[in-house]
C-alpha positions as CSV (number, residue, x, y, z in Angstrom):
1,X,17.9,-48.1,-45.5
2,X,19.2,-44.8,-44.1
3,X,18.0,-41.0,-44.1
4,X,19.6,-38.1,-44.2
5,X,18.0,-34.3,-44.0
6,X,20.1,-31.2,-45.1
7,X,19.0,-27.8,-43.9
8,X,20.6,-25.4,-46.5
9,X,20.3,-22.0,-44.0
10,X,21.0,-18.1,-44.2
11,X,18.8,-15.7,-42.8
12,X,15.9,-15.9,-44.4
13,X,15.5,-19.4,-43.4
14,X,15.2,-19.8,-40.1
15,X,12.8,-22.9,-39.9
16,X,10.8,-22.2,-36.6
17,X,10.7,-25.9,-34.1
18,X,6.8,-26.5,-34.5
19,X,7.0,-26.1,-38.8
20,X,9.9,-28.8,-38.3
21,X,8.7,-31.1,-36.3
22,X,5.2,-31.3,-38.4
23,X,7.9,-31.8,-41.3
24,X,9.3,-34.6,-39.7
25,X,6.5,-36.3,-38.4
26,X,5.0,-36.4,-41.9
27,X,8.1,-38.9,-42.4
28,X,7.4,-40.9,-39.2
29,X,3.9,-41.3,-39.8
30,X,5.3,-43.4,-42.8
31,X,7.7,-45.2,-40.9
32,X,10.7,-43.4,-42.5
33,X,13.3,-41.7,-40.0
34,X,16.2,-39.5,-40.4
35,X,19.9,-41.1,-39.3
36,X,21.2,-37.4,-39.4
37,X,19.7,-34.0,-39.6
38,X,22.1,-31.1,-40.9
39,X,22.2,-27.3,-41.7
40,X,24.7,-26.0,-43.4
41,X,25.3,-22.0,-44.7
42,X,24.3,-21.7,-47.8
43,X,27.6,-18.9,-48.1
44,X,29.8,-21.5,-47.1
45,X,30.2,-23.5,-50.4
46,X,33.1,-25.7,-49.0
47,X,30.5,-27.1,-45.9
48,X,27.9,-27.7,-48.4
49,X,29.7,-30.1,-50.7
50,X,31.3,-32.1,-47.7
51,X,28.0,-32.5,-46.2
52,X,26.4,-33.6,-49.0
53,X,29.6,-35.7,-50.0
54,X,28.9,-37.0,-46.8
55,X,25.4,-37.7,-47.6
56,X,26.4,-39.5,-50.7
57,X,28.8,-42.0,-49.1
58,X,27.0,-42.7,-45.7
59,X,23.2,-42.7,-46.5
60,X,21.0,-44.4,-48.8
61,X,18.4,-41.6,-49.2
62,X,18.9,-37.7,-48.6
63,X,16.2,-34.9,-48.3
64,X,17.3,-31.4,-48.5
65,X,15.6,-28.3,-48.0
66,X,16.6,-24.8,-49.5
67,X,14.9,-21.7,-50.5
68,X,13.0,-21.5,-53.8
69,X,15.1,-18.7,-55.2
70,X,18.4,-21.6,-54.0
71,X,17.1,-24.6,-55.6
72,X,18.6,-24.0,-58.6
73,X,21.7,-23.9,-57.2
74,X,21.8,-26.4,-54.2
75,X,20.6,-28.7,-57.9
76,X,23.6,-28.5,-59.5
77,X,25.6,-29.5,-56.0
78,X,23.8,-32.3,-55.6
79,X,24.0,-33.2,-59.7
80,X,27.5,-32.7,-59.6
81,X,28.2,-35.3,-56.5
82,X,25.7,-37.8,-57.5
83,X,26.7,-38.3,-61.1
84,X,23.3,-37.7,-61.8
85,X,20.2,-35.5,-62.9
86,X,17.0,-34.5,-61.6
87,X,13.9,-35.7,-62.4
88,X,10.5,-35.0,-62.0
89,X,9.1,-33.4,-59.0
90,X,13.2,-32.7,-58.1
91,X,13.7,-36.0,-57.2
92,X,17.5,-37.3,-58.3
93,X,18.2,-41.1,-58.6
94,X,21.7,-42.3,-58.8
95,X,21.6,-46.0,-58.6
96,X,20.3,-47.3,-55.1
97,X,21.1,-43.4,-53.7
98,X,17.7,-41.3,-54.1
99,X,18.0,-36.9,-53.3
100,X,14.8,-35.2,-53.0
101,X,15.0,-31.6,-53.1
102,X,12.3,-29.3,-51.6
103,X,11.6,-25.7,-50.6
104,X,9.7,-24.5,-47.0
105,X,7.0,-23.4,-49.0
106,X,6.4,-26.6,-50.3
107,X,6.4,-27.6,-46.4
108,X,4.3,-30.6,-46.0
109,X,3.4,-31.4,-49.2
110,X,6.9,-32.2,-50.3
111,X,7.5,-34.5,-47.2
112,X,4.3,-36.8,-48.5
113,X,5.7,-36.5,-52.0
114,X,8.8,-37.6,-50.6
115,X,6.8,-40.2,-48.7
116,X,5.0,-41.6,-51.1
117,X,8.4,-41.8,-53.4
118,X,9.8,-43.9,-50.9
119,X,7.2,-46.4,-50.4
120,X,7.3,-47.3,-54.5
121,X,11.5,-47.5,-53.8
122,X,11.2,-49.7,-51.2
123,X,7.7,-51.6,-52.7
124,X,6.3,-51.5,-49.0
125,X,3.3,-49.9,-47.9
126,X,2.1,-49.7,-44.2
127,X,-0.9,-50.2,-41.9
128,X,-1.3,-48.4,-38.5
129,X,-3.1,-48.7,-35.5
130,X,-3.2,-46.0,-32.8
131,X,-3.8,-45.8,-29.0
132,X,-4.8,-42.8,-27.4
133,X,-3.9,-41.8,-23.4
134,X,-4.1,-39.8,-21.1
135,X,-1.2,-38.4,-18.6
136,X,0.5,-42.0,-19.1
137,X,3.6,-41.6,-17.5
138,X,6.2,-41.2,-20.1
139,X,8.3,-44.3,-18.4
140,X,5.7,-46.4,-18.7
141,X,4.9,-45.4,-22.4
142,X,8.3,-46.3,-23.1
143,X,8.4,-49.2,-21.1
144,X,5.4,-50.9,-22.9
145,X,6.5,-50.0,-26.4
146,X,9.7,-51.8,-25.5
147,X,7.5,-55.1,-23.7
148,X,5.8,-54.5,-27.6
149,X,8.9,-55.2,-30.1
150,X,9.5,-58.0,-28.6
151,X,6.4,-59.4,-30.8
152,X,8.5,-59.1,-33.7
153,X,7.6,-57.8,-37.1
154,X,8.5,-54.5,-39.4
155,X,6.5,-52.0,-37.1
156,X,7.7,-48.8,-36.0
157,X,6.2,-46.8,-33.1
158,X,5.9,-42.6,-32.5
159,X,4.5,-41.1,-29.7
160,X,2.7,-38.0,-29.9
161,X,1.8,-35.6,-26.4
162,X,-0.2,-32.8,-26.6
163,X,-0.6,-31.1,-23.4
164,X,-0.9,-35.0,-21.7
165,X,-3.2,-36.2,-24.5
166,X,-1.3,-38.6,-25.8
167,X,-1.2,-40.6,-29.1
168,X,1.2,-44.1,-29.7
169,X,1.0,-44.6,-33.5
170,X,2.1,-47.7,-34.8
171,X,3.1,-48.8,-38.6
172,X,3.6,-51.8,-39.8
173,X,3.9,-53.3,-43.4
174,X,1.8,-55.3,-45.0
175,X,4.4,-58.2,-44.4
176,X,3.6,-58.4,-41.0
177,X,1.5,-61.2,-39.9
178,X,-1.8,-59.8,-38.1
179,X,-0.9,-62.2,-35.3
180,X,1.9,-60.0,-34.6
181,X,0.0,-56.9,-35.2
182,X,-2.6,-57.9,-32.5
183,X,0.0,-59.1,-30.2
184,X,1.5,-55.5,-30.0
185,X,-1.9,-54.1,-29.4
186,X,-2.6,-56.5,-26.8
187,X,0.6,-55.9,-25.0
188,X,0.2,-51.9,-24.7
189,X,-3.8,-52.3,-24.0
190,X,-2.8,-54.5,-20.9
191,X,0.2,-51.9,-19.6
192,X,-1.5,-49.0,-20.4
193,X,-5.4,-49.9,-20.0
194,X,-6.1,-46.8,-17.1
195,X,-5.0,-43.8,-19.3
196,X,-6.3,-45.2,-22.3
197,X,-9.6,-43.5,-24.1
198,X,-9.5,-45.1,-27.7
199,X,-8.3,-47.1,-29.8
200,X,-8.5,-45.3,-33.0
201,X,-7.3,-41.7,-33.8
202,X,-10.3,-39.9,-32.7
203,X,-10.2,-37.1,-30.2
204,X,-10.9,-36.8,-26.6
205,X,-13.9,-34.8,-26.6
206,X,-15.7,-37.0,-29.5
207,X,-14.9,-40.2,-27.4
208,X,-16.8,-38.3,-24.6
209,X,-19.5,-37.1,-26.8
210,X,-20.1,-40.8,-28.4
211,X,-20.4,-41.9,-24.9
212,X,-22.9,-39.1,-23.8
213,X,-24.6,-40.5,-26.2
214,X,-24.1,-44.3,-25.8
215,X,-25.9,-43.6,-21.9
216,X,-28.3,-41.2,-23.3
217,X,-27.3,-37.9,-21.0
218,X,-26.6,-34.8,-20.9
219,X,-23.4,-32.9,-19.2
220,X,-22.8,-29.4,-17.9
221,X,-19.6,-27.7,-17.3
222,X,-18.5,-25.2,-14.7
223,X,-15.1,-23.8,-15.5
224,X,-13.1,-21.6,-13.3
225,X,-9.3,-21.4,-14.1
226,X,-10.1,-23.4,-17.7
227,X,-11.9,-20.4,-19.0
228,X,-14.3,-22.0,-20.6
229,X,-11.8,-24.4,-21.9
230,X,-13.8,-27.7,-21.8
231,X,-16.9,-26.1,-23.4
232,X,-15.0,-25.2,-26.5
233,X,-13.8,-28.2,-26.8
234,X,-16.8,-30.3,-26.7
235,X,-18.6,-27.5,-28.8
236,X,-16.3,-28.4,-31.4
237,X,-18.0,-31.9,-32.1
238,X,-20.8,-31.8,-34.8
239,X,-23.9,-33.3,-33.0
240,X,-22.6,-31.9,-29.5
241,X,-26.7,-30.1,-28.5
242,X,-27.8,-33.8,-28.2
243,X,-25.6,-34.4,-24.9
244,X,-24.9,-30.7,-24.0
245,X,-26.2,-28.6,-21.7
246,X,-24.6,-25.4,-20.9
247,X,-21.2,-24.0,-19.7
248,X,-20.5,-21.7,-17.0
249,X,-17.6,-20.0,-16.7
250,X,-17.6,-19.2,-13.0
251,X,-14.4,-17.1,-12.3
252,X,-15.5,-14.6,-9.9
253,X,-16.1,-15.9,-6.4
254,X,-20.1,-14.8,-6.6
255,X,-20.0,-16.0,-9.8
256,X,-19.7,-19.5,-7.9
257,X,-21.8,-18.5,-5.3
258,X,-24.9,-17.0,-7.3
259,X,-24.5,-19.3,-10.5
260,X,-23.5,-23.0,-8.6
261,X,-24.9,-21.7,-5.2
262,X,-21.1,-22.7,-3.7
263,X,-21.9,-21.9,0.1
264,X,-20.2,-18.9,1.4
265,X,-18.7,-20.7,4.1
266,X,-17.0,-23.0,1.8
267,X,-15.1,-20.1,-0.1
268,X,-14.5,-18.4,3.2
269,X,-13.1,-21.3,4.8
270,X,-11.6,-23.8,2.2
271,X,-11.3,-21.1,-0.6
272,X,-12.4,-20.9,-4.0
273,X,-9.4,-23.5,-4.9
274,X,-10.0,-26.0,-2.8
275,X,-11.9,-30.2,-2.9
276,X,-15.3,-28.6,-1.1
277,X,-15.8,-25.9,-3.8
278,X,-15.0,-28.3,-7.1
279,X,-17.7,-30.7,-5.5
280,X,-20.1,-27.8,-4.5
281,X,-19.8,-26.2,-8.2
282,X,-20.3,-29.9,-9.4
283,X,-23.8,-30.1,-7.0
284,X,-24.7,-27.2,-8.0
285,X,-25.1,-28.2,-12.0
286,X,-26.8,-31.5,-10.9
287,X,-29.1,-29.7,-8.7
288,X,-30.6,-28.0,-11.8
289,X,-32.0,-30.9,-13.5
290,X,-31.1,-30.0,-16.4
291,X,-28.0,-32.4,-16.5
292,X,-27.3,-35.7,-15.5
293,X,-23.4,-35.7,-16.1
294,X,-21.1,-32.8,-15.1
295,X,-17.6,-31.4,-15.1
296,X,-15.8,-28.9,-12.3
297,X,-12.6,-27.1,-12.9
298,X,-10.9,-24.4,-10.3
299,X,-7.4,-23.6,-9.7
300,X,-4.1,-21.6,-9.9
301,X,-3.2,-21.0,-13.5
302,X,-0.1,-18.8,-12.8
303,X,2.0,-16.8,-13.0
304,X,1.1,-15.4,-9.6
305,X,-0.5,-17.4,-7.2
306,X,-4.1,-15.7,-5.8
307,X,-4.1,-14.0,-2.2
308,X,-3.9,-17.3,-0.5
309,X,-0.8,-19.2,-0.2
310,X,-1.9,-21.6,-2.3
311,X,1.0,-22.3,-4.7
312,X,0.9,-22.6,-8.8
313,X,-0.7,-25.4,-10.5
314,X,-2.5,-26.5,-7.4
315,X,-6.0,-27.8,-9.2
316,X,-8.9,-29.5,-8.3
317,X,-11.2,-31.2,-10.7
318,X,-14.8,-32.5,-10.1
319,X,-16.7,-34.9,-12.1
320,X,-20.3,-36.5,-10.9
321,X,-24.0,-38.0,-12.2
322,X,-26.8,-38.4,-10.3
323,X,-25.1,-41.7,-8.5
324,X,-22.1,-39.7,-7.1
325,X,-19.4,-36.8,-7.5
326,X,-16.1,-37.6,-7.7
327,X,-12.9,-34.8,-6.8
328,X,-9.0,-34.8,-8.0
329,X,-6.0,-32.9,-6.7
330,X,-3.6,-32.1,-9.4
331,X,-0.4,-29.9,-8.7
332,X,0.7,-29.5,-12.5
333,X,4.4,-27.7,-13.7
334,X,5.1,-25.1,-16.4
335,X,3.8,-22.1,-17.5
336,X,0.1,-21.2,-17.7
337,X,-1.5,-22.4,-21.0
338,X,0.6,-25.4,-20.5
339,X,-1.5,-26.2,-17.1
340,X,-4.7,-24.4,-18.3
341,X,-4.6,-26.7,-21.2
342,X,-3.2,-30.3,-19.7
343,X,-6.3,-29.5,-16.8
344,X,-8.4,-29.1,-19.6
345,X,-7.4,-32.8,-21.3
346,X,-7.8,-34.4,-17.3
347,X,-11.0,-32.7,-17.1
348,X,-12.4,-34.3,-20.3
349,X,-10.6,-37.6,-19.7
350,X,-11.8,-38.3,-15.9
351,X,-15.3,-37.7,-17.4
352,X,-14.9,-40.2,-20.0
353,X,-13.9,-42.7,-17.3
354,X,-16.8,-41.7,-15.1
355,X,-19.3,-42.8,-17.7
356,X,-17.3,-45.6,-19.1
């Protein structure tokens, strides 16, 4: 079985990356995948029949996109090569050949309709499982879904990474024996065991909160370069004032001082970026009483470094309980939200594996 997508483009359809790609992974998430994508002019009548000619003879299924105020017209292409006429919902069948025709607006709506049309085709249906990581290295990602396949079975694997939170999805149809199913599981589990928070598509931050509340405690966070980062995050999980304390967001140098009592020498001499002052700030939430878990962030968020010569991305992140604080360097790459918002994953993450 093979998939083709057809862009029909002029200037009032420029489909931006991110509406795209959630187009596509609509399609992936049901374990369909396009052979070819394509955009052709929709002024250039001569490139539109020869790609979708081409569609005809080389693919078994085509999706193509146009603008509402084009369907009508991109409809009697597609009748005219196939030999046949539309149905329902635009959706054309010419004996094993199937077109679906949809519009932007329809986004991703169409893409399950087109899903879902598919799966009655084919007569499959799918199960998934999903394993969620953090700052795997992509290699290794790769690496174990490869060590996976060789279990066999109709499975199909995406990987998801947002800002190093990372998400392997895995389909596989109802044909598959479980054995198999649970052997794939088993392989990534063992390859990927120390970045990996869950095994179910939950987030980060309610696999943190669940085990807040598992150990019956309560965390604080003081933030610096995160900007309060983590505490929106964890905010965001119904049920969060059972394991949460407060958030400081301790940007200012006496801000650290006054609010986490971090010792004056320690910014004069290591700096407010710097292992002494992520531990101190740390301390200085435990020394409250008022939480038994807490979170540091401090660093160099870009695009300038600070005064020091400290370069870009330089972080450090503490995490600690009553039993013992714990400190990480990070030097992280790219441009400011992307480290802001990676630190921010780490920082939930290296909590998580505190308390598991």
């Amino acid at each position: 079985m093979t998939y083709s997508l057809v862009i029909i483009r002029n200037k009032k359809l420029n489909i931006h990356y991110d509406d795209l790609s959630a187009f596509i992974r609509v399609f992936s998430a049901g374990c369909y995948y396009f052979d070819k994508i394509a955009a052709v002019a929709f002024d250039s009548p001569r490139a539109i029949t020869d790609q979708l000619k081409e569609c005809k003879n080389c693919f078994d299924n085509c999706v193509v996109i146009c603008r509402r105020e084009q369907k009508s017209v991109i409809a009697d292409y597609l009748q005219k090569i196939y030999g046949s006429t539309f149905g329902q919902n635009f959706f054309l069948n010419s004996g094993d050949d199937s077109v679906l025709l949809g519009t932007p607006e329809e986004g991703q709506d169409f893409a399950r309709k087109c899903v879902q049309f598919f799966n009655r085709k084919y007569g499959i249906s799918y199960d998934k499982f999903y394993v969620r990581c953090v700052s795997a290295p992509a290699e290794l990602i790769y690496e174990s879904i490869e060590k996976a396949k060789e279990n066999g079975g109709d499975t199909a694997f995406a990987v998801y990474d947002d800002y190093g939170d990372q998400t392997i999805e895995i389909s596989y149809s109802s044909n598959t024996p479980k054995m198999i199913a649970d052997g794939i599981q088993r392989v990534l589990v063992s390859r990927l065991d120390d970045y990996i928070y869950a095994l179910e598509n939950i987030p980060l931050e309610r696999r943190l909160y669940d085990l807040l509340k598992l150990r019956r405690m309560k965390i604080s966070v003081a933030e610096s370069f995160t900007g309060g980062g983590i505490s929106s995050r964890l905010v965001s999980v119904p049920g969060i004032s059972e394991v949460y304390f407060e958030g400081i967001n301790a940007y200012d140098n006496m801000s650290k001082h006054k609010r986490l009592n971090v010792g004056e020498l320690t910014l004069k001499q290591s700096g407010a970026v710097s292992e002494r002052t992520a531990y101190e700030m740390v301390e200085g939430l435990l020394k409250t009483g008022n939480c038994n878990a807490a979170i540091s962030t401090t660093g160099i968020a870009g695009p300038k470094s600070d005064n020091t010569s400290k370069p870009v991305g330089l972080a450090f992140i503490g995490v600690g309980t009553n039993e013992g604080i714990k400190v990480y360097k990070f030097n992280y790459k790219g441009d400011r939200e992307s480290i802001t918002r990676t630190a921010i994953n780490d920082a939930l993450f290296l909590a998580y594996k505190m308390l598991k």
